[in-house]
N, C-alpha and C positions, 0 to 999 in steps of 0.2 A: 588122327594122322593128318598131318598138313601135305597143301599141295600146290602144282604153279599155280598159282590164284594172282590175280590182278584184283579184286576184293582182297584185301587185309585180314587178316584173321577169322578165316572161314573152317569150318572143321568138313573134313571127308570119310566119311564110314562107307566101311568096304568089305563085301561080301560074297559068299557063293551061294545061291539057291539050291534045292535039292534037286532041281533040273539040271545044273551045271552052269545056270547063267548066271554073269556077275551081274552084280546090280552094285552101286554107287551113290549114296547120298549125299551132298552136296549143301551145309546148313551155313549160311550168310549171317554176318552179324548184321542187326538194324539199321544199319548206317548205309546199304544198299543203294545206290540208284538207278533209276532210269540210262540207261546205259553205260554202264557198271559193265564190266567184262571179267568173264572168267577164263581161264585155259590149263585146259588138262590133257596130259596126253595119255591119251586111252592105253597103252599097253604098260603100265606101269600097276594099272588097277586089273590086268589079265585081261584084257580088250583088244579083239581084232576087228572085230566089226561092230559099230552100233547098233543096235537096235530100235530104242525108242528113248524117249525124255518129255518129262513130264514136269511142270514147275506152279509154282504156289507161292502167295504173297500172303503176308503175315499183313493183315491193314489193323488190325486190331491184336497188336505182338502178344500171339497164345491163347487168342480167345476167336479172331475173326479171320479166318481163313481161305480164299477166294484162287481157284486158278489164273495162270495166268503165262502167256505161251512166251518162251524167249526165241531169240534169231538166236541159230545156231549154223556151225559150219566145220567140217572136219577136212581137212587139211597134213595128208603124210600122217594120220595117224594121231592128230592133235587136234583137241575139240577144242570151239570157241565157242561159248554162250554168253551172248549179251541180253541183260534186263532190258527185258520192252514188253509190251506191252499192255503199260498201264504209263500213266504220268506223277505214277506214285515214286515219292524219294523218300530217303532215310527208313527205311522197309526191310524185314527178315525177307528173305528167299529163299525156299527149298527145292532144290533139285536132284529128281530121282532120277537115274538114267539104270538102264540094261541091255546087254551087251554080250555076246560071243567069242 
């Protein structure tokens, strides 16, 4: 499923847990950078409130895997998460988010 992304061709898997929470992944092509911005708007993926986000940097694409925190900020209902950081560019990024 695609979605607003401000990264170009990012893929988004979407899901329900067997708690009821959605959860959201979030997978970046390589071409990533350092403030790169994404925006989603949470009730599209069954989201009223967030919950938590968790993100990770590809420094070694598939093999070397390192967290790595973004700025985020939600806004009416619309999340924005920008790549920060690290001062790594051209980088996969994956972003797990869950939510109520």
């Amino acid at each position: 499923m695609a979605a607003e992304i401000g990264i170009t061709n990012c893929t988004v898997y979407n899901s329900t847990l067997s708690s009821g929470v959605k959860e959201v992944i979030i997978d970046t092509p390589t071409t990533a950078d350092s403030d790169d911005y994404i925006t989603l708007v949470l009730k599209n993926y069954g989201i009223t409130t967030l919950k938590s986000i968790f993100g990770v940097v590809h420094t070694t694409d598939g093999s070397v895997i390192a967290t790595e925190a973004p700025t985020t900020a939600v806004t009416t209902g619309t999340l924005v998460i920008t790549v920060t950081g690290s001062s790594v560019d051209d980088k996969r990024r994956v972003y797990t988010l869950r939510g109520v």
